[in-house]
OpenMM code with the backbone's topology and positions (N, CA, C; nanometers):
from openmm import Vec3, app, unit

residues = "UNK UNK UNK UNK UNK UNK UNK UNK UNK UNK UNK UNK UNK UNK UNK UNK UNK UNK UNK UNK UNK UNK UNK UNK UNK UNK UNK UNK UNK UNK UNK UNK UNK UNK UNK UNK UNK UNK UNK UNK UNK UNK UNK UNK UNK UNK UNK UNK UNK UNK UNK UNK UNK UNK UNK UNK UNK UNK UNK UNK UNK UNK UNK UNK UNK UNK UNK UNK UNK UNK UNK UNK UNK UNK UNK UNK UNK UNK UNK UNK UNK UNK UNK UNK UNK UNK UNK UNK UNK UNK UNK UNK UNK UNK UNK UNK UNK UNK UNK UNK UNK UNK UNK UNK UNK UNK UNK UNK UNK UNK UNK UNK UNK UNK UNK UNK".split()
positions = [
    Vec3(9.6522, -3.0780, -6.2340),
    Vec3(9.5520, -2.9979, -6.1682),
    Vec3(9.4678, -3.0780, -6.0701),
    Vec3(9.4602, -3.1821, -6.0713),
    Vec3(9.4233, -3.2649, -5.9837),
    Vec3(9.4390, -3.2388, -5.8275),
    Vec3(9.6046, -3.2362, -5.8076),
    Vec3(9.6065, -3.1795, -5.7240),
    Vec3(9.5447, -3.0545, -5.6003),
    Vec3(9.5524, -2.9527, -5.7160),
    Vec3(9.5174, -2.8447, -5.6993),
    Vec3(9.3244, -2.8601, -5.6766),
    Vec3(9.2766, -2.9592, -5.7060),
    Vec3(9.1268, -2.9384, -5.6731),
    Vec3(9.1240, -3.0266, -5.5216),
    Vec3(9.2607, -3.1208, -5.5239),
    Vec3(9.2528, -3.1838, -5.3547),
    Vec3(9.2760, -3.0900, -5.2421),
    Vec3(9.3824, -3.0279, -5.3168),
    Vec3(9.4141, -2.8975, -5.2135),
    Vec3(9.2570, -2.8307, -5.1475),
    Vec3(9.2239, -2.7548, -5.3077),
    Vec3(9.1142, -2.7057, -5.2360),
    Vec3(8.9870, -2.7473, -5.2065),
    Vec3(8.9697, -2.8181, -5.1837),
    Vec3(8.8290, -2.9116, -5.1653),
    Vec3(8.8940, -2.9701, -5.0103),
    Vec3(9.0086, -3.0346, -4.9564),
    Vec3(9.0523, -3.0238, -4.8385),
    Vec3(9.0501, -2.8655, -4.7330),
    Vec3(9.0830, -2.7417, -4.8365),
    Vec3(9.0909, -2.6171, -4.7637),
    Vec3(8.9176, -2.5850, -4.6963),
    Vec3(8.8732, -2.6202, -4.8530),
    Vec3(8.7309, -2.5675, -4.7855),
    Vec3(8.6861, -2.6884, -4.6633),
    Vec3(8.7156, -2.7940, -4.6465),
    Vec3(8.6600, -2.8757, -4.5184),
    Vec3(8.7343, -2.8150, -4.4351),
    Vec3(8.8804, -2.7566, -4.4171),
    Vec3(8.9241, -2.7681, -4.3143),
    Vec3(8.8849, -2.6459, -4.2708),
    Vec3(8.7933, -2.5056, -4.3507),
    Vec3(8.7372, -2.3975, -4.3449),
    Vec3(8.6144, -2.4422, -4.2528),
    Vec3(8.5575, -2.5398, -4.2965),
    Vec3(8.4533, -2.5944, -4.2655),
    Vec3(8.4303, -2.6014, -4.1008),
    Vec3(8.5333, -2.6748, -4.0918),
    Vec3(8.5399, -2.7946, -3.9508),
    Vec3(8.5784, -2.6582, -3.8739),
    Vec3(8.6748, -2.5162, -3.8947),
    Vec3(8.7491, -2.4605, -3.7993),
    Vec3(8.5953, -2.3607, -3.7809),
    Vec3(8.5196, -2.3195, -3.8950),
    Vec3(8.3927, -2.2680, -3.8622),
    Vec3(8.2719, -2.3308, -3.7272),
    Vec3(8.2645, -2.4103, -3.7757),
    Vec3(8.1894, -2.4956, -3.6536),
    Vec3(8.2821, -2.5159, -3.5313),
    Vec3(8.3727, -2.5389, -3.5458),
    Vec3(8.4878, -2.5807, -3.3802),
    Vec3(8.5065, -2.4242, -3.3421),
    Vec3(8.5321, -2.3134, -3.4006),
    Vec3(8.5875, -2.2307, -3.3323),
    Vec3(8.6060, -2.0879, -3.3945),
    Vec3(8.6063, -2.0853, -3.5019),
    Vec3(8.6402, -1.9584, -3.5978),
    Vec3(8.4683, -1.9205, -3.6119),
    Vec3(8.4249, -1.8094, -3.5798),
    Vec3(8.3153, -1.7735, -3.6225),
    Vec3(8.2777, -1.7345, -3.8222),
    Vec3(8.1898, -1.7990, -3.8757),
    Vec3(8.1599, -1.7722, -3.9754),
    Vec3(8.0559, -1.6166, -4.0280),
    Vec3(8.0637, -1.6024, -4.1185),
    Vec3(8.0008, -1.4560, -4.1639),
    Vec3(7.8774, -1.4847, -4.1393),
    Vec3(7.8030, -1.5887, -4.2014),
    Vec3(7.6735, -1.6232, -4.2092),
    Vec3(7.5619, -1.6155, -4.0979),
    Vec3(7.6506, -1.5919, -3.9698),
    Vec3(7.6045, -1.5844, -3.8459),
    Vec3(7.5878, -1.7212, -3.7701),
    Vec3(7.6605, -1.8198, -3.8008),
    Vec3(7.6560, -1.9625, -3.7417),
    Vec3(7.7411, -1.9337, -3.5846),
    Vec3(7.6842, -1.9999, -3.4745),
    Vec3(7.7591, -1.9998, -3.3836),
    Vec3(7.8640, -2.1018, -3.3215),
    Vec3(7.9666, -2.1103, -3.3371),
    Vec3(8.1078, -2.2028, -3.3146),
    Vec3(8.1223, -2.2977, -3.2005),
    Vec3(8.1062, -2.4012, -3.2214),
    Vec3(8.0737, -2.4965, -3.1091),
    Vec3(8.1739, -2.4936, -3.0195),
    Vec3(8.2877, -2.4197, -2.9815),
    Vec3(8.3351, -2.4082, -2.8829),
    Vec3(8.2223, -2.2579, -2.8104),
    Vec3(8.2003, -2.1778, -2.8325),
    Vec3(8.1029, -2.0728, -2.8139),
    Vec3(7.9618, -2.1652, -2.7425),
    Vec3(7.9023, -2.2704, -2.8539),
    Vec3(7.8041, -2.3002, -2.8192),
    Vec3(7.7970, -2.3893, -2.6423),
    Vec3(7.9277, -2.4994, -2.6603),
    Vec3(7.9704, -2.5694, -2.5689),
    Vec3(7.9722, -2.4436, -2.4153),
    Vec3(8.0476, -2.3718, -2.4242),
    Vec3(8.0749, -2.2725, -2.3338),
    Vec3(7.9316, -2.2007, -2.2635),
    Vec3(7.7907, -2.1815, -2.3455),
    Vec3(7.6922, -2.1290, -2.3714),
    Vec3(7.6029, -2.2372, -2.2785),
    Vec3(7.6306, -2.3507, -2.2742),
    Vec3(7.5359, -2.5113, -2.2871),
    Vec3(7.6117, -2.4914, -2.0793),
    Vec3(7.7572, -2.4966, -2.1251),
    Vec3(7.8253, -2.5328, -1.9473),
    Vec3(7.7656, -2.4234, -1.8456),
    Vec3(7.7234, -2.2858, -1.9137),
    Vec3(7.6708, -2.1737, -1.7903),
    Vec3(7.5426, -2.1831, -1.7864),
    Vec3(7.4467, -2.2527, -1.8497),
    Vec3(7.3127, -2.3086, -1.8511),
    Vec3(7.3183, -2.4368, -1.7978),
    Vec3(7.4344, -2.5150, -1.7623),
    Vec3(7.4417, -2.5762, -1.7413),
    Vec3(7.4243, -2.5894, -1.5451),
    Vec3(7.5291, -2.5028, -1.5139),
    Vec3(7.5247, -2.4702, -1.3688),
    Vec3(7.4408, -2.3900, -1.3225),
    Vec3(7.3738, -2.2663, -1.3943),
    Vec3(7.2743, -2.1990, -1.3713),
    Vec3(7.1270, -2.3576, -1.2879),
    Vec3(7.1230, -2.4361, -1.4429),
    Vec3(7.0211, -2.5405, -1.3932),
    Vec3(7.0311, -2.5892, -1.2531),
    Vec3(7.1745, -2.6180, -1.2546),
    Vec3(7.2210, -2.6878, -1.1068),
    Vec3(7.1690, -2.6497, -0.9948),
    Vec3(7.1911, -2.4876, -1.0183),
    Vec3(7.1760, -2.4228, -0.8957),
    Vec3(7.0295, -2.4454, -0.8270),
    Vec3(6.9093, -2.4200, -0.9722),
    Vec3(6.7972, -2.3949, -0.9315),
    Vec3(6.7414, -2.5252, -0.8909),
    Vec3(6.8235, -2.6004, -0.9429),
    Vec3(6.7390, -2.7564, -0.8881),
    Vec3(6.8038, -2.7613, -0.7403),
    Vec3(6.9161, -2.7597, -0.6603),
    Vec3(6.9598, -2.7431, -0.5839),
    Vec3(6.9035, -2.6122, -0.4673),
    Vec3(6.8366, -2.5464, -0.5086),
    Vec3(6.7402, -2.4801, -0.4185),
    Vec3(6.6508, -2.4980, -0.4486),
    Vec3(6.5559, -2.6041, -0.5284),
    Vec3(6.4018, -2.6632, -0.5223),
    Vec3(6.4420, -2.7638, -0.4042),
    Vec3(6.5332, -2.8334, -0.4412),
    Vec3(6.5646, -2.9040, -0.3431),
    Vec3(6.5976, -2.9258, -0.2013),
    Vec3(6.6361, -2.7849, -0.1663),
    Vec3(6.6384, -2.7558, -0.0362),
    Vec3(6.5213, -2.7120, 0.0135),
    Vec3(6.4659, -2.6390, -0.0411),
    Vec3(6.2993, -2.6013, -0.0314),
    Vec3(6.1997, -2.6906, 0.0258),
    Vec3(6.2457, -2.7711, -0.0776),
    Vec3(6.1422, -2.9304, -0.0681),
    Vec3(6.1537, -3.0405, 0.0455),
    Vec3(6.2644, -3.0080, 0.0850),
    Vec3(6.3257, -3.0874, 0.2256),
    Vec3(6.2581, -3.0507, 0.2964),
    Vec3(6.2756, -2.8802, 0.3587),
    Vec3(6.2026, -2.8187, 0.4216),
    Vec3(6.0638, -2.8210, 0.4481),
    Vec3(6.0083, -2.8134, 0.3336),
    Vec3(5.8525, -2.8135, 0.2975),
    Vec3(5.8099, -2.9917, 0.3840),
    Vec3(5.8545, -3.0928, 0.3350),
    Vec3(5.8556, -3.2316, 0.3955),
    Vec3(5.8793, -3.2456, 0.4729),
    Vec3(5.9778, -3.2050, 0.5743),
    Vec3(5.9608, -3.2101, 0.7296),
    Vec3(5.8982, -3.1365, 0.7286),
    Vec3(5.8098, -3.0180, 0.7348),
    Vec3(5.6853, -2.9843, 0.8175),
    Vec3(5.6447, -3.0538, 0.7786),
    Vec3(5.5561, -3.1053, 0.6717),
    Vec3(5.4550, -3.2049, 0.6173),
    Vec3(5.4627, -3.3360, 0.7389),
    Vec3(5.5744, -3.3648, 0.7225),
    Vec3(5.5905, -3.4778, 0.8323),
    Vec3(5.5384, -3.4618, 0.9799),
    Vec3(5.6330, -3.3839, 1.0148),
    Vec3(5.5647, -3.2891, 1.1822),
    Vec3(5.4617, -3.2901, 1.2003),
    Vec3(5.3904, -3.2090, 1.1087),
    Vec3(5.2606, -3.1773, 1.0773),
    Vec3(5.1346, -3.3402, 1.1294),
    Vec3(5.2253, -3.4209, 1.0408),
    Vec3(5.0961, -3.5569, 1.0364),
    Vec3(5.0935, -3.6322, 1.1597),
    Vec3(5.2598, -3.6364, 1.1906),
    Vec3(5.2913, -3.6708, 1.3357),
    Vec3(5.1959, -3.6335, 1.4618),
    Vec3(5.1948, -3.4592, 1.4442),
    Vec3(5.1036, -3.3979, 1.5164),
    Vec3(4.9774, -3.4598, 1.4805),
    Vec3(4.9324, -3.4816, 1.3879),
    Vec3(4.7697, -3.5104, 1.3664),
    Vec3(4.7447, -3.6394, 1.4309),
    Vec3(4.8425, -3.6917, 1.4172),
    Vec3(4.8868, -3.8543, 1.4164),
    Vec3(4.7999, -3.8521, 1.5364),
    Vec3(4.9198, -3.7750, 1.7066),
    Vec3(4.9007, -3.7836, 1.7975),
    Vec3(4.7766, -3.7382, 1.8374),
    Vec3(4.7167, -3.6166, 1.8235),
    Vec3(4.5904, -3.5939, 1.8467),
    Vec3(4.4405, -3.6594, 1.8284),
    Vec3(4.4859, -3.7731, 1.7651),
    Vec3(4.3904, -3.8425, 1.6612),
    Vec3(4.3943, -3.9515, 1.7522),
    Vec3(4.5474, -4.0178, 1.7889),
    Vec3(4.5029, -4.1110, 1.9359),
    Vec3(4.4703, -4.0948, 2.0692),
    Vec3(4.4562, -3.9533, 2.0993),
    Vec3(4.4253, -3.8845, 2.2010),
    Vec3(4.2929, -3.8742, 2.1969),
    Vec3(4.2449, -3.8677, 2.0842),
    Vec3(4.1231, -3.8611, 2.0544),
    Vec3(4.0619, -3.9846, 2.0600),
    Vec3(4.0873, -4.0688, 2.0524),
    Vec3(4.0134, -4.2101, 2.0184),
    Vec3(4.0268, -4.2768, 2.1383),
    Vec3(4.1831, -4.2347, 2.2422),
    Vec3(4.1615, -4.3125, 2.3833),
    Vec3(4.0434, -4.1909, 2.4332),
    Vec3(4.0190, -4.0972, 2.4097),
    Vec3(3.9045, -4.1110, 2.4831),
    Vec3(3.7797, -4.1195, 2.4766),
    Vec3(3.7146, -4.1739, 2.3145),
    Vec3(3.6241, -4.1951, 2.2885),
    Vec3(3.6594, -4.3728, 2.3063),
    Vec3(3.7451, -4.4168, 2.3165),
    Vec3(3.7304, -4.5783, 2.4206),
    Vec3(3.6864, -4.5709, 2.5610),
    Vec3(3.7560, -4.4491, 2.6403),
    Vec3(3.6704, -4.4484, 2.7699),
    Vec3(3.5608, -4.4280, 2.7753),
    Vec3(3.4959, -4.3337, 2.6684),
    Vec3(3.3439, -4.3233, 2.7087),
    Vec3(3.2823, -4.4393, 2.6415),
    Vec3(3.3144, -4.4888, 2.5761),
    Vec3(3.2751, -4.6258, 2.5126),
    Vec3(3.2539, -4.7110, 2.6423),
    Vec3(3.3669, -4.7407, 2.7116),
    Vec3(3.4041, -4.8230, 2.8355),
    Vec3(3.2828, -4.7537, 2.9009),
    Vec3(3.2600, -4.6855, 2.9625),
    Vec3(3.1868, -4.5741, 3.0247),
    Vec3(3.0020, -4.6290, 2.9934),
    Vec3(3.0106, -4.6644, 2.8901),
    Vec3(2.8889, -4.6365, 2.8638),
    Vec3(2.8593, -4.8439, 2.8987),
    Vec3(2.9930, -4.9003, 2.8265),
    Vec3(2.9281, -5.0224, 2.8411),
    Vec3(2.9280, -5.0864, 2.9721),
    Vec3(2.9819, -4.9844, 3.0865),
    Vec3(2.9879, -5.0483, 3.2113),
    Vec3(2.8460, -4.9906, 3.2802),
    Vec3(2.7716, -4.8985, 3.2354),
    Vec3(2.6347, -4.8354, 3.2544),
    Vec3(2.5507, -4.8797, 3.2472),
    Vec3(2.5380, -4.9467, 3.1030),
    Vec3(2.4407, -5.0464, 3.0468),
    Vec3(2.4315, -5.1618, 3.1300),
    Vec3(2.3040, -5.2064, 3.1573),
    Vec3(2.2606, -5.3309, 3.1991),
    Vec3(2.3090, -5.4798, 3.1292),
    Vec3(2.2899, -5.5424, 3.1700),
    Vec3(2.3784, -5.7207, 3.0730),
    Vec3(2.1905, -5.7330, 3.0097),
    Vec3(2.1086, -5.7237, 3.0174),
    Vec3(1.9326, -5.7367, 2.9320),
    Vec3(1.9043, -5.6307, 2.9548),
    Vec3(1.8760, -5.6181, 2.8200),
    Vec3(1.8082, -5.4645, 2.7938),
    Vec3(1.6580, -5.4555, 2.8829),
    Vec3(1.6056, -5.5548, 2.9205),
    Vec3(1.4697, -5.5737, 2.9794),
    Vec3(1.5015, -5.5126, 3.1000),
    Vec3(1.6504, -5.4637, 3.1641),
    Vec3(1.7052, -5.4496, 3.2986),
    Vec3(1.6878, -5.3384, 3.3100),
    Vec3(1.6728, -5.2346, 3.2028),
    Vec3(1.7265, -5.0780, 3.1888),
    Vec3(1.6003, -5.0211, 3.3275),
    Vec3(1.6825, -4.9703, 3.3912),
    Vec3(1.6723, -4.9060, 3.5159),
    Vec3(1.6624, -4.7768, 3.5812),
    Vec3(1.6680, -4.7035, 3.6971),
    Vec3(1.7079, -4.5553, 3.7131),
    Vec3(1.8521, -4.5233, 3.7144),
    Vec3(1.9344, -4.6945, 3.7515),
    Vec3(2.0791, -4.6207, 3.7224),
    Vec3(2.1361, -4.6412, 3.5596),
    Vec3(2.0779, -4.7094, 3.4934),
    Vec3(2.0846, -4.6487, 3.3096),
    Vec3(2.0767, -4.5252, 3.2966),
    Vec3(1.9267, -4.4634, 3.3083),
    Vec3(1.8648, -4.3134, 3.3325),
    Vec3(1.9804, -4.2605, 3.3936),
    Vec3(2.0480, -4.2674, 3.5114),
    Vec3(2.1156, -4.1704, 3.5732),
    Vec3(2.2268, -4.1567, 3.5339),
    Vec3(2.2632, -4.2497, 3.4617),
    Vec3(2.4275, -4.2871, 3.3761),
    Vec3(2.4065, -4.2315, 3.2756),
    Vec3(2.3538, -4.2192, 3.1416),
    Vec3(2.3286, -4.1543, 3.0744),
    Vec3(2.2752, -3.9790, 3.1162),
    Vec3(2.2061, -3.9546, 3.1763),
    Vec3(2.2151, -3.7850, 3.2283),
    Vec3(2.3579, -3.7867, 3.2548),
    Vec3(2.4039, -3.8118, 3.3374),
    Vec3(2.5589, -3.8007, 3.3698),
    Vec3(2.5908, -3.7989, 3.2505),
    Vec3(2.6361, -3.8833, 3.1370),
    Vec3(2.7142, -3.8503, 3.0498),
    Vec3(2.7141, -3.7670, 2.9530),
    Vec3(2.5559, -3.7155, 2.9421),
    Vec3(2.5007, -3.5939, 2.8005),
    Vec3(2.6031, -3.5340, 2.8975),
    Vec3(2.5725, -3.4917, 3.0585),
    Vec3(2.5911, -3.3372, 3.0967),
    Vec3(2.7661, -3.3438, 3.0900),
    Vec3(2.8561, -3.4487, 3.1192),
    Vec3(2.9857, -3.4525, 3.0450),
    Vec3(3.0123, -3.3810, 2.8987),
    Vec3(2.9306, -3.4437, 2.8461),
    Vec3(2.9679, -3.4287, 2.7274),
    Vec3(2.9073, -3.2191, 2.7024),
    Vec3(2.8754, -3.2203, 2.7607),
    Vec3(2.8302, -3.0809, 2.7346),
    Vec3(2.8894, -3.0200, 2.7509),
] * unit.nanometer
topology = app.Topology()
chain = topology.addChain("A")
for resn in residues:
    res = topology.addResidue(resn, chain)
    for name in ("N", "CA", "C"):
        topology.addAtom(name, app.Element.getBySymbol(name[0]), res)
């Protein structure tokens, strides 16, 4: 009888192993070929959505880029010409302040009414 308990003590593993690989069980366990199959369409589903964050995000970053580029440029457009009036002002100014004059006075009116 020996036998007969190898037999079945082998049947029930090999009950076992075909439950989990592939034979659905009563108990409601789900069969890892089922589960595997379940895991691969969640699998590409994921793909997809990361693969259009990703295109998104490209998108989104070149404007971002453009965008700073643009700021970039306006920002040195801006500053050459707060160097000219800089220039502007220090070619106005007297070399001693003890010098300041009617053409200081008249350089400065000139430049408020610019700037206005």
């Amino acid at each position: 009888m020996v036998g007969g308990t190898t037999n079945e003590a082998l049947k029930d593993r090999v009950t076992c192993l075909e439950n989990f690989v592939g034979v659905l069980d009563s108990d409601g366990a789900i069969a890892l070929s089922v589960q595997t199959e379940q895991h691969t369409i969640e699998l590409v589903d994921l793909r997809k959505i990361i693969d259009d964050f990703m295109t998104k995000m490209s998108a989104k970053i070149t404007i971002i880029i453009e965008d700073v580029v643009s700021l970039e440029n306006v920002v040195k457009i801006n500053l050459k010409c707060l160097e000219d009036d800089v220039a502007f002002v220090k070619n106005s100014v007297p070399a001693h302040f003890g010098a300041i004059g009617e053409e200081y006075v008249a350089a400065l009116s000139t430049l408020q009414t610019d700037l206005l």
